[in-house]
PDB file of N, CA, C and O in Angstrom:
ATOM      1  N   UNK A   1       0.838  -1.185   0.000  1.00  0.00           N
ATOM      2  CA  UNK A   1       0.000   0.000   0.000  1.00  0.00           C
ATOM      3  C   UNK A   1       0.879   1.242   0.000  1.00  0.00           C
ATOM      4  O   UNK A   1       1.570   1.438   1.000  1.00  0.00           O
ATOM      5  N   UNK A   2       0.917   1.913  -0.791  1.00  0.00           N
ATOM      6  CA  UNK A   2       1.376   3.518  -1.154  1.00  0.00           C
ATOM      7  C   UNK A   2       0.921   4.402   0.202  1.00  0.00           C
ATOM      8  O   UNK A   2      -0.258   4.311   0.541  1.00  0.00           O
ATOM      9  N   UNK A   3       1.698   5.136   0.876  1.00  0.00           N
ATOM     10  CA  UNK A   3       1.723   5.745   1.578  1.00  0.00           C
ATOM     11  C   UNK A   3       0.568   6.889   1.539  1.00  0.00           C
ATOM     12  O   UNK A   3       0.558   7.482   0.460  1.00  0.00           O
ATOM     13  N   UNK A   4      -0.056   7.172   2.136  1.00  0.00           N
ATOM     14  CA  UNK A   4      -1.702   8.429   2.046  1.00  0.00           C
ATOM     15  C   UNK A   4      -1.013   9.244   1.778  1.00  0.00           C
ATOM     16  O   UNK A   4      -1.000   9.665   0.622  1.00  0.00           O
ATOM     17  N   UNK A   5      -0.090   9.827   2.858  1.00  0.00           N
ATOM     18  CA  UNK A   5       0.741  11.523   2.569  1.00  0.00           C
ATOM     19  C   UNK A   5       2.023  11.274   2.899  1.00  0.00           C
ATOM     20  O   UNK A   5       2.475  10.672   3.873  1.00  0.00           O
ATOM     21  N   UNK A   6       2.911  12.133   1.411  1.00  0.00           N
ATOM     22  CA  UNK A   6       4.056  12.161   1.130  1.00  0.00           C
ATOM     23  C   UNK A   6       4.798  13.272   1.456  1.00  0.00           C
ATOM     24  O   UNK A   6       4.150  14.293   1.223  1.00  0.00           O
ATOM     25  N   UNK A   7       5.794  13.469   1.860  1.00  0.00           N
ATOM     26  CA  UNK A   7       6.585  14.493   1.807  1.00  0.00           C
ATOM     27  C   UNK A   7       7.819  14.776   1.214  1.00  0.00           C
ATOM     28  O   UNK A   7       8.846  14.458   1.815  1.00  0.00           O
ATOM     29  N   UNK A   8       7.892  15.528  -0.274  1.00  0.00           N
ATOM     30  CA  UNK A   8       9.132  15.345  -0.358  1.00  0.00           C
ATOM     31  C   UNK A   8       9.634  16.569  -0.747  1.00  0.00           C
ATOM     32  O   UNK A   8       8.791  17.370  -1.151  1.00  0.00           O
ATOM     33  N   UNK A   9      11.536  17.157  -0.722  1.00  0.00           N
ATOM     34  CA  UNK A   9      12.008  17.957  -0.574  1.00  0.00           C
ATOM     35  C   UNK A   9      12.636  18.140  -1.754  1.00  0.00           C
ATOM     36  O   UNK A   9      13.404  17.273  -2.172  1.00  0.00           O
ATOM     37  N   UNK A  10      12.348  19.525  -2.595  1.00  0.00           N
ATOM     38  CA  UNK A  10      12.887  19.831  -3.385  1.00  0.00           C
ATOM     39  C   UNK A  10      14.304  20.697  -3.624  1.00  0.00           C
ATOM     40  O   UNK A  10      14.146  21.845  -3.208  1.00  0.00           O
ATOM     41  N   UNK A  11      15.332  20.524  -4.048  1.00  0.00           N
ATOM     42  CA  UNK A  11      16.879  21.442  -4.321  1.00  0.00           C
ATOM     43  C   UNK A  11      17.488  21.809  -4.695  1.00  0.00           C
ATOM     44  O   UNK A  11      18.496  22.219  -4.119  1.00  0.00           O
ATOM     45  N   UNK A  12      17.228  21.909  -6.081  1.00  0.00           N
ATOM     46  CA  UNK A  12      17.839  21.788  -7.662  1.00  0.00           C
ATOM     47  C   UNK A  12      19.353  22.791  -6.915  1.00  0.00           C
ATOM     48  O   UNK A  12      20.536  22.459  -6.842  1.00  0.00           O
ATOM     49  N   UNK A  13      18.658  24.062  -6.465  1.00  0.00           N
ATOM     50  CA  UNK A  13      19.683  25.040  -6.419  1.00  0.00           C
ATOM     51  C   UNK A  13      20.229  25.081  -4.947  1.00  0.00           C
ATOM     52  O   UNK A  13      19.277  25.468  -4.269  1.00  0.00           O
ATOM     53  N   UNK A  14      21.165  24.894  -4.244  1.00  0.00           N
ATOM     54  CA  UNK A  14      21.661  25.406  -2.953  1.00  0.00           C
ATOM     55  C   UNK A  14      20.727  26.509  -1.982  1.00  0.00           C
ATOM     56  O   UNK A  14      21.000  27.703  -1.862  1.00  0.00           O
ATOM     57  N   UNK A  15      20.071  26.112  -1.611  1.00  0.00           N
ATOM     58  CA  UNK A  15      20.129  27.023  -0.481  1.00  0.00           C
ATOM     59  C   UNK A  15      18.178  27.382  -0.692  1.00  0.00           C
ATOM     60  O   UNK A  15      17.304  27.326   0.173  1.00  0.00           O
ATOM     61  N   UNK A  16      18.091  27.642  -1.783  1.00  0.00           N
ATOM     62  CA  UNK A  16      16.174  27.450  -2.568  1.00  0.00           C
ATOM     63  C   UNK A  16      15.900  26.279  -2.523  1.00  0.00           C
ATOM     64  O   UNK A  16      16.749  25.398  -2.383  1.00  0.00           O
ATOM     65  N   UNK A  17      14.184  26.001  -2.679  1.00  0.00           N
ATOM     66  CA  UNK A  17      13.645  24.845  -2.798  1.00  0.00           C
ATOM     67  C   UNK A  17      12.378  24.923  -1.991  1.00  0.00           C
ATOM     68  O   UNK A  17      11.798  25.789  -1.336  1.00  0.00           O
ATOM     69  N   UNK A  18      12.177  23.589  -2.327  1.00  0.00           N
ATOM     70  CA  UNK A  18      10.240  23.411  -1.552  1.00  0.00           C
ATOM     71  C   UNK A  18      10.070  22.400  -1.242  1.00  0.00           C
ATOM     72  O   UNK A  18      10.714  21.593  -1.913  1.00  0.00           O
ATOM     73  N   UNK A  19       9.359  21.908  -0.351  1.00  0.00           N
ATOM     74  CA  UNK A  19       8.621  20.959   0.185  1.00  0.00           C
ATOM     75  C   UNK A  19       7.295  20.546  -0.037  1.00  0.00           C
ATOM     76  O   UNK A  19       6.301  21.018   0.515  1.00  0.00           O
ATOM     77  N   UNK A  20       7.323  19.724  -0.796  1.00  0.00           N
ATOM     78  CA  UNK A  20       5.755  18.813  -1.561  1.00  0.00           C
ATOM     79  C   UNK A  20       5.295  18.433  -0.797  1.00  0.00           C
ATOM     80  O   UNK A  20       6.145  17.903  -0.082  1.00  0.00           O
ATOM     81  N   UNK A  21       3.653  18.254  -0.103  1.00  0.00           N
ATOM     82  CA  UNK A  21       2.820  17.713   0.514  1.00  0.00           C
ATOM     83  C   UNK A  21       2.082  16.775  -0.673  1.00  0.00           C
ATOM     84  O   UNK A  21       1.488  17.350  -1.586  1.00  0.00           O
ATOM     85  N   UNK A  22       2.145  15.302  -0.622  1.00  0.00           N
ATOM     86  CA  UNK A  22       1.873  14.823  -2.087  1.00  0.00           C
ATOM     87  C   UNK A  22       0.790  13.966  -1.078  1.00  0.00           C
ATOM     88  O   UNK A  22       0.914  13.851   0.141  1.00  0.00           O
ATOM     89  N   UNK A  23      -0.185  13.461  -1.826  1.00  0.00           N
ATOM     90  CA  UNK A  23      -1.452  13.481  -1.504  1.00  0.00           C
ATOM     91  C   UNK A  23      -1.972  11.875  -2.086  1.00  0.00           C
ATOM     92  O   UNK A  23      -2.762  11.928  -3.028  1.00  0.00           O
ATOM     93  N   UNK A  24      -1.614  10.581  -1.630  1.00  0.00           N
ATOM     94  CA  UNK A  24      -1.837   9.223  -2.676  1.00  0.00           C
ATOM     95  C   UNK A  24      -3.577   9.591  -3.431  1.00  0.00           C
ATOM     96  O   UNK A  24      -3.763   9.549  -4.648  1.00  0.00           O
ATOM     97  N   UNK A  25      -4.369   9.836  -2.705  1.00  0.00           N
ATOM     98  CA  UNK A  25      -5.795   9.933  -3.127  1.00  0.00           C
ATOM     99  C   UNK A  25      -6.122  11.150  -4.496  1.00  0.00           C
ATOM    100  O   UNK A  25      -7.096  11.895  -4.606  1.00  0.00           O
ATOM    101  N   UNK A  26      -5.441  11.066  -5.023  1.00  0.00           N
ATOM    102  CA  UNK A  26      -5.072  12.476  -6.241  1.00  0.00           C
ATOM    103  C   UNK A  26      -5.386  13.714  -6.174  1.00  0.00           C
ATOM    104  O   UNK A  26      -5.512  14.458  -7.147  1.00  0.00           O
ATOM    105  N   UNK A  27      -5.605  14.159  -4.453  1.00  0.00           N
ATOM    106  CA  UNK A  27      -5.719  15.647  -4.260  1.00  0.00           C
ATOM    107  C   UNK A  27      -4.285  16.296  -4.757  1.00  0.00           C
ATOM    108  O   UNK A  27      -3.256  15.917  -4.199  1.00  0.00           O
ATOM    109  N   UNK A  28      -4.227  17.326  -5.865  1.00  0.00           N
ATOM    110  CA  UNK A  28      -3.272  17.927  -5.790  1.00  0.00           C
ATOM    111  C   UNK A  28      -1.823  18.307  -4.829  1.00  0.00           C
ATOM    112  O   UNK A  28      -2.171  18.836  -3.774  1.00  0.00           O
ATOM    113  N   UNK A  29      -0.920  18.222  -4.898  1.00  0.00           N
ATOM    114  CA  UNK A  29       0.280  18.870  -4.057  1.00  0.00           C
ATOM    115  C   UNK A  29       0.256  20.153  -3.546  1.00  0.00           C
ATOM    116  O   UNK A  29      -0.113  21.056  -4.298  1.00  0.00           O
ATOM    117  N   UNK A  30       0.589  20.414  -2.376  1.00  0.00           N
ATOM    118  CA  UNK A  30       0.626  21.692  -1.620  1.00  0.00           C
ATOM    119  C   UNK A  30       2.022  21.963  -1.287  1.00  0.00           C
ATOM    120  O   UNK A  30       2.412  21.162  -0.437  1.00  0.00           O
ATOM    121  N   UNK A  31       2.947  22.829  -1.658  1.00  0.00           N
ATOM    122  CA  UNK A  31       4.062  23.349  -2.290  1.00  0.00           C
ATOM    123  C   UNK A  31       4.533  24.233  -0.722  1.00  0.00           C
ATOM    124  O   UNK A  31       3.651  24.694   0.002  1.00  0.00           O
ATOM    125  N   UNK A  32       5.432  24.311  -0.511  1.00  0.00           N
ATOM    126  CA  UNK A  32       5.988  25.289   0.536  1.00  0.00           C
ATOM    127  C   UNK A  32       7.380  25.883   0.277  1.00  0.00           C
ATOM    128  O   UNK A  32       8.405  25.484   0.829  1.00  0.00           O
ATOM    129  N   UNK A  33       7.325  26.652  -0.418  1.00  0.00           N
ATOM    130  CA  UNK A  33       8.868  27.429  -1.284  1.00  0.00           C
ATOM    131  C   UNK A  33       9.237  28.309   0.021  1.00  0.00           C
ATOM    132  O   UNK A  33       8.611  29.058   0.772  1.00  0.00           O
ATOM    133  N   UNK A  34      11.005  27.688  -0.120  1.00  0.00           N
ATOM    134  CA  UNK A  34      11.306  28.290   0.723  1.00  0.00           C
ATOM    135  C   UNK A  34      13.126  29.021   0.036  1.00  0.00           C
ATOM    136  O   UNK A  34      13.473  28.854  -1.133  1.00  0.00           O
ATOM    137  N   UNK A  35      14.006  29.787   1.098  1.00  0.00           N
ATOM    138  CA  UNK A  35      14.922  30.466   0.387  1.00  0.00           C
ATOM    139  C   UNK A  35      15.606  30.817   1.733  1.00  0.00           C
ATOM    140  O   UNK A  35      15.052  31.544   2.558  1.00  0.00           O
ATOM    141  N   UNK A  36      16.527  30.406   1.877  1.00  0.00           N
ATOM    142  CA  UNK A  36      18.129  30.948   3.341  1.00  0.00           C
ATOM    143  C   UNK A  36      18.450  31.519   3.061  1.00  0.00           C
ATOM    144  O   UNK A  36      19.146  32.055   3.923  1.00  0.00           O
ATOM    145  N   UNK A  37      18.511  32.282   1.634  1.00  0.00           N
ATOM    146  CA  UNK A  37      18.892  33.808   1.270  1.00  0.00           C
ATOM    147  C   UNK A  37      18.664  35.130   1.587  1.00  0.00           C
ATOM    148  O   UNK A  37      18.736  35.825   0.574  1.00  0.00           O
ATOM    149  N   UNK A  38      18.361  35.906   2.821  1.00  0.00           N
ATOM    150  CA  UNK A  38      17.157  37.041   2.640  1.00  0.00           C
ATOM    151  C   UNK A  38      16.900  37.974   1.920  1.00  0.00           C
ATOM    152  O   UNK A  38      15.819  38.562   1.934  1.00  0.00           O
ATOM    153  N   UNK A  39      18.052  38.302   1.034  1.00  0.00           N
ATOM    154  CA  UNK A  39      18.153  39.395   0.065  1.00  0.00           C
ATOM    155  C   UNK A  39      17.602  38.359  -1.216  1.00  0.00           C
ATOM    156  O   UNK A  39      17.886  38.978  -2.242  1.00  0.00           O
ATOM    157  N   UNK A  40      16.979  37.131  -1.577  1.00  0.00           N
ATOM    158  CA  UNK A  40      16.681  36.610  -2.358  1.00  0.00           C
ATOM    159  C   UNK A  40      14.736  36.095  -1.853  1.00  0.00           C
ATOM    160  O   UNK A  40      13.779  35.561  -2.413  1.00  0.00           O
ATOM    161  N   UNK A  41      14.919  36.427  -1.085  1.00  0.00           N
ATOM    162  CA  UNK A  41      13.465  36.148  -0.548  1.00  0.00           C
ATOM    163  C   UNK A  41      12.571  37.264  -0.304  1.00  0.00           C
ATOM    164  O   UNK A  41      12.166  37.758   0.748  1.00  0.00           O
ATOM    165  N   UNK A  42      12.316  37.604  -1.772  1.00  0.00           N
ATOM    166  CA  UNK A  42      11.334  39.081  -1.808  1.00  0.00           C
ATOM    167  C   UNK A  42       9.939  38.607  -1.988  1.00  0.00           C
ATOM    168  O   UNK A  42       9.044  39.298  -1.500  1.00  0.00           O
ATOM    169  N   UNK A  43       9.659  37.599  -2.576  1.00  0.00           N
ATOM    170  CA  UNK A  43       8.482  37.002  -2.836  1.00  0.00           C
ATOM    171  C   UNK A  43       7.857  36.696  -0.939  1.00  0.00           C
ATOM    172  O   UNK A  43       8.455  36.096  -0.045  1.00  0.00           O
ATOM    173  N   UNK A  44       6.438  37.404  -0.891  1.00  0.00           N
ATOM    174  CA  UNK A  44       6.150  37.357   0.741  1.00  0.00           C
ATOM    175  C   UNK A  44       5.701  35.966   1.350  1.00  0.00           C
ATOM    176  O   UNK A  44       5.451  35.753   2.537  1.00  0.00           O
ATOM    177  N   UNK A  45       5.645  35.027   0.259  1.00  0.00           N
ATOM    178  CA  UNK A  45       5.602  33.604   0.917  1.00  0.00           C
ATOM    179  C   UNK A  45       6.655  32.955   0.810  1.00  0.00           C
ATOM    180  O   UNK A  45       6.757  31.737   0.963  1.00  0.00           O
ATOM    181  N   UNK A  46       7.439  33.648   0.566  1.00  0.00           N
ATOM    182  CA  UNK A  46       8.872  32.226   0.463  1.00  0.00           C
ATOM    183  C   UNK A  46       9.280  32.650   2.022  1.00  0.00           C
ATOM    184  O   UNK A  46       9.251  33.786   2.496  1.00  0.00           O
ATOM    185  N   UNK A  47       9.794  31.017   2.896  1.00  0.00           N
ATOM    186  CA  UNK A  47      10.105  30.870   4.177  1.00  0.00           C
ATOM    187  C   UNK A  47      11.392  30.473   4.359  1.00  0.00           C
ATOM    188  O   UNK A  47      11.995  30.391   3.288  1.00  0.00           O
ATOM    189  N   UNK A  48      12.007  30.210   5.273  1.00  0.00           N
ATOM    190  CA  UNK A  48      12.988  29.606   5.564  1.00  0.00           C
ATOM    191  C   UNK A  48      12.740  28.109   5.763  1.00  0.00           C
ATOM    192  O   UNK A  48      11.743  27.524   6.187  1.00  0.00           O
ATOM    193  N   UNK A  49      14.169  27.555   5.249  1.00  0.00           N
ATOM    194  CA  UNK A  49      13.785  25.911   5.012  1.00  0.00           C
ATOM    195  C   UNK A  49      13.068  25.435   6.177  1.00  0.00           C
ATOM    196  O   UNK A  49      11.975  24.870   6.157  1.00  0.00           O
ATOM    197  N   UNK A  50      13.961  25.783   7.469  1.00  0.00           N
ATOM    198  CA  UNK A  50      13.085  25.517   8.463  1.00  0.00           C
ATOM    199  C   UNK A  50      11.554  25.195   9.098  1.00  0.00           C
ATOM    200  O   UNK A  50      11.036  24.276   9.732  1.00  0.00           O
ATOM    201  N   UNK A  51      10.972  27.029   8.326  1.00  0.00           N
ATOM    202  CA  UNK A  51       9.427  27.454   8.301  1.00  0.00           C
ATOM    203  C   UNK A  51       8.874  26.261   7.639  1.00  0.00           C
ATOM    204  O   UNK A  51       8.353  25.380   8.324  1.00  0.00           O
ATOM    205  N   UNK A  52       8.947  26.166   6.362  1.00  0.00           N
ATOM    206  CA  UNK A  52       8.851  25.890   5.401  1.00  0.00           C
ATOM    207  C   UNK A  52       8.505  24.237   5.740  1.00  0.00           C
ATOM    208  O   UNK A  52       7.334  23.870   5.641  1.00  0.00           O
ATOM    209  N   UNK A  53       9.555  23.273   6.139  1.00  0.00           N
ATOM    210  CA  UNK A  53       9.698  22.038   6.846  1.00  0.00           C
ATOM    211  C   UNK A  53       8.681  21.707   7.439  1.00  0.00           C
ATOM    212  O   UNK A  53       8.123  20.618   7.305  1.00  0.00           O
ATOM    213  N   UNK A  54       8.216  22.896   8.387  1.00  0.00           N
ATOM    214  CA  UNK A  54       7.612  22.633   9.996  1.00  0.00           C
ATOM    215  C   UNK A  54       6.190  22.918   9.308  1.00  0.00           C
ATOM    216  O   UNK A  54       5.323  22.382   9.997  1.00  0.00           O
ATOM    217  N   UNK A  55       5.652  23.561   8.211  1.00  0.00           N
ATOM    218  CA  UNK A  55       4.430  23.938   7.773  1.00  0.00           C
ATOM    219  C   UNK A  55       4.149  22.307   7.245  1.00  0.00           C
ATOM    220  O   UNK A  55       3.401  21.574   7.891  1.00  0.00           O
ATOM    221  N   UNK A  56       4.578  22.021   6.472  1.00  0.00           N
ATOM    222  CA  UNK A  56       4.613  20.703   5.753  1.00  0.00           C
ATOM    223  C   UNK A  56       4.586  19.461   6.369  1.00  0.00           C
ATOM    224  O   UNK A  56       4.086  18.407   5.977  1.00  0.00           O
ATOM    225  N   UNK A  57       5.382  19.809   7.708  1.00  0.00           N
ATOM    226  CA  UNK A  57       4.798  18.655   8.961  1.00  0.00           C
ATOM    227  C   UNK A  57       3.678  18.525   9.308  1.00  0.00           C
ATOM    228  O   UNK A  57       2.942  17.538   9.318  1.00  0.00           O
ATOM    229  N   UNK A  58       3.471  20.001   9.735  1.00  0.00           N
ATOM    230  CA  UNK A  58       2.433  20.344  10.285  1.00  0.00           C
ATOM    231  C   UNK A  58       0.888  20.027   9.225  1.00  0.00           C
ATOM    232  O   UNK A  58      -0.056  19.305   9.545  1.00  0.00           O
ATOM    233  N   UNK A  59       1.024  20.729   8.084  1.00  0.00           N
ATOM    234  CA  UNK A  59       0.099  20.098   7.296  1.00  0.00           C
ATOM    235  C   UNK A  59       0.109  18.362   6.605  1.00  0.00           C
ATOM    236  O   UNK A  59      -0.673  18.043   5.709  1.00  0.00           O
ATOM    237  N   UNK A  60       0.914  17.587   7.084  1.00  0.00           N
ATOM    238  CA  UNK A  60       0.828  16.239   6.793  1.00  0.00           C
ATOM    239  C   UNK A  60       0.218  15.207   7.735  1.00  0.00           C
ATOM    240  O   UNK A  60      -0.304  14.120   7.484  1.00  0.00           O
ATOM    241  N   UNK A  61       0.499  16.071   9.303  1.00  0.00           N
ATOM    242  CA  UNK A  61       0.116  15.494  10.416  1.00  0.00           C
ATOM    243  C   UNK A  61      -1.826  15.939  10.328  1.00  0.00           C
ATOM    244  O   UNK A  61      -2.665  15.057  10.513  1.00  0.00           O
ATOM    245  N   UNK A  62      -1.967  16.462  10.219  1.00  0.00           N
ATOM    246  CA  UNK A  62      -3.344  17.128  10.146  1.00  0.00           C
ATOM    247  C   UNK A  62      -4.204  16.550   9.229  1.00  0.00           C
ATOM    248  O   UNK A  62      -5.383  16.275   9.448  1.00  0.00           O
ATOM    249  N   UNK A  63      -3.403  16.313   7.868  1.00  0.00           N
ATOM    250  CA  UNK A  63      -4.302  15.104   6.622  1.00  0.00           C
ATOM    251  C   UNK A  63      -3.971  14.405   7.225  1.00  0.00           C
ATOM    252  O   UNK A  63      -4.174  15.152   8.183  1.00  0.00           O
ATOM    253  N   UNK A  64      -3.443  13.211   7.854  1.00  0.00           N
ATOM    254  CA  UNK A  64      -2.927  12.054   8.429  1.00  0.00           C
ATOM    255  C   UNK A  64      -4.338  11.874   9.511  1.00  0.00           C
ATOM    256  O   UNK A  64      -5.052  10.873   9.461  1.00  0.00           O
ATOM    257  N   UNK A  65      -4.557  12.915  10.381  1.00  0.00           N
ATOM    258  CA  UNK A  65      -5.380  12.889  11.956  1.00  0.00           C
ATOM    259  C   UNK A  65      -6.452  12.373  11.034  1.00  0.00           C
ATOM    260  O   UNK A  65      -6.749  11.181  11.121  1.00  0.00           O
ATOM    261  N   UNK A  66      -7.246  13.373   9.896  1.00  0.00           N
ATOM    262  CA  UNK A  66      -8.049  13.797   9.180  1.00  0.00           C
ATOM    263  C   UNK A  66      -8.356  12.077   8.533  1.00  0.00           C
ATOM    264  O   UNK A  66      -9.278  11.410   9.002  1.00  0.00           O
ATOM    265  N   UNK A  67      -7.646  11.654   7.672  1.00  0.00           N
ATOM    266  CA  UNK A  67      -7.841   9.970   7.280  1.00  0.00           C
ATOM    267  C   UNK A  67      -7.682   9.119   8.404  1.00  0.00           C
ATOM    268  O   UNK A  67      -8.305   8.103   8.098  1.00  0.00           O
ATOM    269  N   UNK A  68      -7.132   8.945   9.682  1.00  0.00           N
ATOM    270  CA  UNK A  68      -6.927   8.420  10.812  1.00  0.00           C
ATOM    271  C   UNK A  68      -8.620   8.706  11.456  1.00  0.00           C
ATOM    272  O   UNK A  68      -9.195   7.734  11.946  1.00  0.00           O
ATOM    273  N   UNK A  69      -8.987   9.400  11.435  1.00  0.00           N
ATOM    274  CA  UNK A  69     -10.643   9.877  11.892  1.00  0.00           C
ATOM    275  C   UNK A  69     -11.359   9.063  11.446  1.00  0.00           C
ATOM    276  O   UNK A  69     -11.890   8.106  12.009  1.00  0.00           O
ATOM    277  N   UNK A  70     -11.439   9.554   9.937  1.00  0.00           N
ATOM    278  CA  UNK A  70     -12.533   8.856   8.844  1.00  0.00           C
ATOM    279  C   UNK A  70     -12.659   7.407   8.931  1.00  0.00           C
ATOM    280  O   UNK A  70     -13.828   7.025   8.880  1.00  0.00           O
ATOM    281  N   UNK A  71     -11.561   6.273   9.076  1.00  0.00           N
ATOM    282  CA  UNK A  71     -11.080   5.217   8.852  1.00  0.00           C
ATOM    283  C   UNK A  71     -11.708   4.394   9.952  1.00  0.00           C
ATOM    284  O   UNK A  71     -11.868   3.194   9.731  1.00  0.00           O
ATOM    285  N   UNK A  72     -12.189   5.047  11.447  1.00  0.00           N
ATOM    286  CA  UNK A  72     -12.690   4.597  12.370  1.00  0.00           C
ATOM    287  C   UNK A  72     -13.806   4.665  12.653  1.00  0.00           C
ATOM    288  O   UNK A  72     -14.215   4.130  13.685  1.00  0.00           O
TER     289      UNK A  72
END
């Protein structure tokens, strides 16, 4: 069985990148762009990898509770 919710980390470039909330049931991906640069992080949603990490936890644990509910 394929995992419900995925998380995976994107890096092409040093230091940029995002974190995929991937979804097995074919709800779209929820994206969390983030940037350790601050003079490169003008865009007002880009976070620090950190932020960025902890949102993506945070929203995986929450679909997870959410199918963990339903299932019972």
């Amino acid at each position: 069985m394929t995992a419900p919710i995925t998380i995976k980390k994107h890096e092409a470039v040093p230091g940029t990148g995002s974190y995929e909330v991937r979804f097995a049931d074919g709800r779209p991906s929820v994206y969390f762009y983030w940037d350790d640069l601050p003079g490169r992080r003008l865009q007002p949603d880009l976070l620090t990898r950190r932020e960025a990490e902890a949102r993506a936890k945070e929203l995986a644990r929450i679909e997870r509770d959410k199918l963990a509910g339903a299932s019972t």
